[in-house]
GUSEDO-7654 format. One record per residue (C-alpha): x, y, z; residue number from 1. Coordinates in pm, whole numbers, plus 50000, padded with zeros to 5 digits. Layout:
<kolvexs>
     u     v     w   k
     X     Y     Z NUM
...
</kolvexs>
This chain:
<kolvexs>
     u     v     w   k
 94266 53931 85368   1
 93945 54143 85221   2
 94180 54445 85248   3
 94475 54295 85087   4
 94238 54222 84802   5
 94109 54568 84807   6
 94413 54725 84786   7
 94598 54514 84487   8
 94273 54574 84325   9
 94301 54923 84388  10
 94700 54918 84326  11
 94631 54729 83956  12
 94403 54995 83828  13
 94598 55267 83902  14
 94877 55121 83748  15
 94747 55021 83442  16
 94591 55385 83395  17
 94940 55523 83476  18
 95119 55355 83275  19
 94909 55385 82986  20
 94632 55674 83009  21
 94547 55689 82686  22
 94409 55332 82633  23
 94334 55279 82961  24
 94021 55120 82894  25
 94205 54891 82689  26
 94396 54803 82997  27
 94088 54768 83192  28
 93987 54478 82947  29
 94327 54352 82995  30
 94318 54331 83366  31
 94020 54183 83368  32
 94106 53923 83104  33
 94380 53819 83289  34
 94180 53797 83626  35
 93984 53538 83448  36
 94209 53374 83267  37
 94499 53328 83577  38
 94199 53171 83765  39
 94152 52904 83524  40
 94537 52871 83504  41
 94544 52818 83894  42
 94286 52575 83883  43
 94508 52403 83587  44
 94812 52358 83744  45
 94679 52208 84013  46
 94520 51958 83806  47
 94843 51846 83669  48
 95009 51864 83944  49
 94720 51609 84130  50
 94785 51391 83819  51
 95149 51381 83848  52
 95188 51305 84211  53
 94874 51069 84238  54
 94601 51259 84380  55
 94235 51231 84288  56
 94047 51463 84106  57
 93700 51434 84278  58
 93492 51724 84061  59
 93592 51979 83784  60
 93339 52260 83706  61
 93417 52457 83344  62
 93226 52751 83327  63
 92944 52966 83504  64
 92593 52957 83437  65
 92338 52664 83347  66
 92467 52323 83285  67
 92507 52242 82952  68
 92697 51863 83002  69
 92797 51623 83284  70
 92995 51345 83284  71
 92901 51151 83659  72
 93098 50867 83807  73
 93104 50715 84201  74
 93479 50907 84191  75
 93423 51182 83987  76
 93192 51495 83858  77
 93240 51697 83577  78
 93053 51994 83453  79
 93029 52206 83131  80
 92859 52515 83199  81
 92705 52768 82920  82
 92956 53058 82998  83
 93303 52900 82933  84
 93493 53112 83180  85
 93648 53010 83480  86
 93680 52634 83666  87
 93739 52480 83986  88
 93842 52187 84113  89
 93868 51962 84395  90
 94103 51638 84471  91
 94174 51440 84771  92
 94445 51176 84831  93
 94432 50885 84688  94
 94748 50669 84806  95
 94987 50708 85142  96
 95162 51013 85157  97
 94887 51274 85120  98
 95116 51555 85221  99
 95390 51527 85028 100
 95168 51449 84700 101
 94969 51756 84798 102
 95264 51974 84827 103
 95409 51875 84536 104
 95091 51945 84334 105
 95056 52329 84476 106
 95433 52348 84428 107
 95333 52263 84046 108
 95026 52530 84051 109
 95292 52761 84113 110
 95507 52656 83865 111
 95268 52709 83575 112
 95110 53049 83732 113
 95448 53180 83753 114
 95492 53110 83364 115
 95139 53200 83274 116
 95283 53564 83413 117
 95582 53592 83249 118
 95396 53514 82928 119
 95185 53827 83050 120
 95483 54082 83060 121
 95596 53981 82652 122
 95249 54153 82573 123
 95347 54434 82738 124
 95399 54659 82402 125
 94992 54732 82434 126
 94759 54896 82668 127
 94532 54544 82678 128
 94882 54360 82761 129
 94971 54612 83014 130
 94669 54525 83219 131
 94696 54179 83160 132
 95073 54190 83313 133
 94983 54358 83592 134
 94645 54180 83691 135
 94841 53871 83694 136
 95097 53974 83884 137
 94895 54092 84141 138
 94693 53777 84189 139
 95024 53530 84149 140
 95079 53799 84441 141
 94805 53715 84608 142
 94803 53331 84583 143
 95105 53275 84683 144
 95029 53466 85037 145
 94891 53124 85267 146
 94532 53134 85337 147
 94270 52847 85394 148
 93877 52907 85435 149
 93605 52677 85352 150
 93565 52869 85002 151
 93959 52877 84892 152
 94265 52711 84984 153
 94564 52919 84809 154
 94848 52822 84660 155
 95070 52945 84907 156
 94877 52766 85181 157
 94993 52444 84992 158
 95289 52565 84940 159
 95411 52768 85281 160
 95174 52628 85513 161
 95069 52246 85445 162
 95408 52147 85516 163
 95450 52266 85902 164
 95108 52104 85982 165
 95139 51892 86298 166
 94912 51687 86501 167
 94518 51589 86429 168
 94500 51807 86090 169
 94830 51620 85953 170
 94630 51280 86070 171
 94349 51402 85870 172
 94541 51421 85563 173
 94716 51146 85618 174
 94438 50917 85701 175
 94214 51037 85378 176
 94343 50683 85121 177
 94164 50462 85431 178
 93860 50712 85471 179
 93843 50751 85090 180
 93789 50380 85037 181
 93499 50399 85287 182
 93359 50683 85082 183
 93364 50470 84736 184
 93195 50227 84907 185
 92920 50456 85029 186
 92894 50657 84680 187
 92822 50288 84503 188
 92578 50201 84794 189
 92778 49933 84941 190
 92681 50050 85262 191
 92843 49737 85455 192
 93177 49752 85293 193
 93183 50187 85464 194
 93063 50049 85789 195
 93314 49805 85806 196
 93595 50000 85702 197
 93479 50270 85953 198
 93524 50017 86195 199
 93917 49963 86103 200
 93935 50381 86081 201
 93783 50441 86384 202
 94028 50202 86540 203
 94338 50376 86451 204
 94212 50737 86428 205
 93897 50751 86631 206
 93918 51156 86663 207
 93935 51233 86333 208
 93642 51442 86084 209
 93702 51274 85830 210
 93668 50930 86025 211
 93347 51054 86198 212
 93217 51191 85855 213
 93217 50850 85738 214
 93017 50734 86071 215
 92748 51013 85956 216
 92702 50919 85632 217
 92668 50535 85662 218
 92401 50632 85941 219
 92266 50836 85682 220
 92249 50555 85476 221
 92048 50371 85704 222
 91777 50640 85788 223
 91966 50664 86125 224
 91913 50979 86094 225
 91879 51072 86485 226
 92220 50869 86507 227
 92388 51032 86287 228
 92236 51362 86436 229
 92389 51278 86790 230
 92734 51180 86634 231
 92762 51522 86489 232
 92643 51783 86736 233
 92906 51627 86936 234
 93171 51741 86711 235
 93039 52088 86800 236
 93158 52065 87182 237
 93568 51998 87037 238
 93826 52255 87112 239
 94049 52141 86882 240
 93868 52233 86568 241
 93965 52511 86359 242
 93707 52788 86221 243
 93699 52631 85878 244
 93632 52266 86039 245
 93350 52427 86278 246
 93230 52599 85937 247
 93144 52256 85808 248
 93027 52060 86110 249
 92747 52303 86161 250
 92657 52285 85829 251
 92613 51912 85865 252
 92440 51950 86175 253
 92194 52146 85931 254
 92183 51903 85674 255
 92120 51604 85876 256
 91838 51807 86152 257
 91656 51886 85849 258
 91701 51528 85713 259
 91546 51427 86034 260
 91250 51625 86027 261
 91152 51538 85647 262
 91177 51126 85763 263
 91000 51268 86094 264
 91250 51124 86340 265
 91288 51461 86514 266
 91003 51742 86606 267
 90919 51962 86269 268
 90976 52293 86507 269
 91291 52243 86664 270
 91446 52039 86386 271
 91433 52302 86141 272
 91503 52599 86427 273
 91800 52368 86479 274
 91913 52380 86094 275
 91855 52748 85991 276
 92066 52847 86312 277
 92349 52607 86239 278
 92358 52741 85927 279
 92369 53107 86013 280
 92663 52984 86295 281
 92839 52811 85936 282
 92809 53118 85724 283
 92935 53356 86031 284
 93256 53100 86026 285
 93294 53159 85656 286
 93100 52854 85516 287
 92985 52990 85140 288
 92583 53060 85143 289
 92593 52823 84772 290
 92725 52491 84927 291
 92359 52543 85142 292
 92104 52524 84868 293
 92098 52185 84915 294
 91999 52228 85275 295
 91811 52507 85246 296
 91514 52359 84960 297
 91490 52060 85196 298
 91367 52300 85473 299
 91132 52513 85197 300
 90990 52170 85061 301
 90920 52061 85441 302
 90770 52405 85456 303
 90577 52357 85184 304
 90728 52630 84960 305
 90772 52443 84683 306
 90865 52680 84407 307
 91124 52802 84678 308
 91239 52432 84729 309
 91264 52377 84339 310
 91447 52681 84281 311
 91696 52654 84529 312
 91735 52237 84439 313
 91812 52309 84094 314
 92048 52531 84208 315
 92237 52278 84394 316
 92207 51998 84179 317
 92396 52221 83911 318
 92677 52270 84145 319
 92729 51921 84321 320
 93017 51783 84287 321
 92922 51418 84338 322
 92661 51158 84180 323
 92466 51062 84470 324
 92493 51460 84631 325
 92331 51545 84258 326
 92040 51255 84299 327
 91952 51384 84647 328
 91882 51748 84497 329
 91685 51617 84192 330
 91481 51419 84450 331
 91397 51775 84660 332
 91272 51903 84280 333
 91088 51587 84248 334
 90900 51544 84591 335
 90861 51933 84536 336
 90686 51887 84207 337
 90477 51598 84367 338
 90361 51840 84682 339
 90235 52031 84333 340
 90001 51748 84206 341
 90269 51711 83888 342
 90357 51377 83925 343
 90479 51360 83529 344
 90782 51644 83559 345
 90877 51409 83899 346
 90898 51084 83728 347
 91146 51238 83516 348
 91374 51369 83760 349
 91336 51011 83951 350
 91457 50848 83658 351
 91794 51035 83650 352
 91818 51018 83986 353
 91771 50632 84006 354
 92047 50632 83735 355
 92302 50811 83976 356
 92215 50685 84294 357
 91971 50441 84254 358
 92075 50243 84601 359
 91992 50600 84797 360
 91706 50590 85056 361
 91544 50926 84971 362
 91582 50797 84590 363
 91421 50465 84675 364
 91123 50604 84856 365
 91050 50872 84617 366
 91072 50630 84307 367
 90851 50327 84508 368
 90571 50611 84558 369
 90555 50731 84222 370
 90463 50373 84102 371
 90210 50294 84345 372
 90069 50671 84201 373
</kolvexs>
């Protein structure tokens, strides 16, 4: 896939000096203009097409750069960043008949791609439109070809791909309206309400991620951390997981080893060996290094590298995509601040923490010990 991007790349600036070598640095601009700009259309249509067919929209990020705004619910996450270029989104299904809903909404991604790119080629009569036409086209090109990877899911894959899906992944799909209820319940700290719905999941789809997932998190929940541990290194074992699912597992393994070292449930040593080689196994698979900041400032902070552990926090908090994910990165910053003898600059992150996900263990814990300070 790296080559086929390559080579349109390669194909679209020959082209646009070609066919224009005068301005071709106009056409450069173009190209790049509309590299950007299709990107944010992509992301757009598949917006409206999750609206239209009944799909929820769990996080929108507008922009690149520091955050400027959020706006933080239990079912959704949005961003305003200070460089207003580019977005991405995520959504998930909301009511029965994931797949269809899903298909319809890449089928409308298309839809308003395709016309964002024939829009393109009536700008044609300058060197700027040039490379706008033909940037477009090439990545229209490119998202319609079906590919799926823990970073990107094309449009094609929605498209081409989604609807020949057979046997556990089309259960995973189809199971996400029951699993999704357990999640609400988590994200507003009804911990109870998950574990019982669990319970009716894991009785009708006991093999599923998504149903396990739920298991992890509720154990989470309850500082079961060596649970929840167990539950997911056994997920590592399956043949039946694709490279994208195994991508995502081992990060969680990670996550929850290095969970289980800060609460000291498991050995400092091989807990965090365990989570920085889990991760390398997750980015070899394709998992993107950014979704691991979160991960990766827990282990700093429990190796006392604080700045490190602040640094990379902040990082993730300004790319979650969910309240209480948010809350457990300004929680890293705040314990890491503590570890610093600033207890003032960690009160502050505590409080907007408490806000989102007041209900949250590490939350809790870290807000109790700042008042006894």
């Amino acid at each position: 896939m790296k080559v086929v991007r390559w080579a349109l790349a390669a194909l679209v600036v020959a082209a646009t000096i070609a066919w224009d070598p005068s301005g071709w640095y106009l056409g450069m601009a173009g190209a790049f203009a509309g590299l950007l700009v299709e990107l944010t259309v992509v992301q757009a249509g598949l917006a409206l097409g999750a609206v239209l067919f009944g799909l929820r929209i769990t996080h929108v990020m507008i922009g690149l750069g520091s955050e400027l705004r959020s706006w933080t619910t239990d079912q959704r996450r949005i961003v305003l960043r200070s460089i207003p270029v580019l977005a991405s989104l995520s959504f998930t299904g909301l009511k029965p008949g994931v797949r269809r809903r899903t298909v319809l909404a890449g089928v409308t991604g298309i839809v308003v791609t395709a016309l964002f790119v024939a829009a393109t080629w009536l700008l044609t009569g300058s060197a700027f439109g040039k490379g706008l036409a033909l940037a477009s086209t090439a990545l229209l090109l490119l998202q319609l070809w079906p590919n799926e990877k823990p970073a990107h899911t094309s449009l094609g894959w929605f498209v081409f791909s989604l609807p020949r899906l057979s046997g556990r992944p089309l259960e995973e799909m189809e199971a996400r309206p029951l699993v999704l209820a357990g999640m609400d319940a988590y994200h507003r700290g009804d911990i109870e309400a998950a574990e019982r719905i669990h319970a009716e999941a894991a009785q009708r789809y006991p093999e599923l991620l998504t149903v396990i997932g739920l298991k992890v998190v509720t154990a989470c929940a309850r500082e079961k951390y060596l649970d929840a541990l167990q539950t997911v290194i056994g997920l590592s074992g399956r043949t039946d997981l694709s490279q994208r699912e195994l991508a995502f597992v081992m990060a969680t393994v990670a996550g929850v080893a290095a969970q289980a070292v800060e609460s000291g449930q498991f050995p400092r040593e091989v807990g965090l060996e365990t989570a920085k080689n889990m991760l390398g196994n997750a980015y070899e698979a394709g998992y993107p290094r950014h979704r691991a900041n979160g991960t990766l400032a827990l282990i700093a902070l429990i190796e006392g590298q604080n700045a490190e552990a602040r640094k990379l926090a902040t990082w993730a908090a300004e790319n979650s995509e969910q309240a209480l994910g948010r809350a457990d990165d300004l929680i890293t910053i705040a314990r890491a601040w503590m570890a610093d003898g600033d207890n003032a600059k960690a009160r502050a992150l505590v409080a907007e923490a408490h806000e989102l996900a007041g209900w949250y263990p590490r939350v809790a814990a870290t807000r109790a010990r700042l008042d006894i300070s």
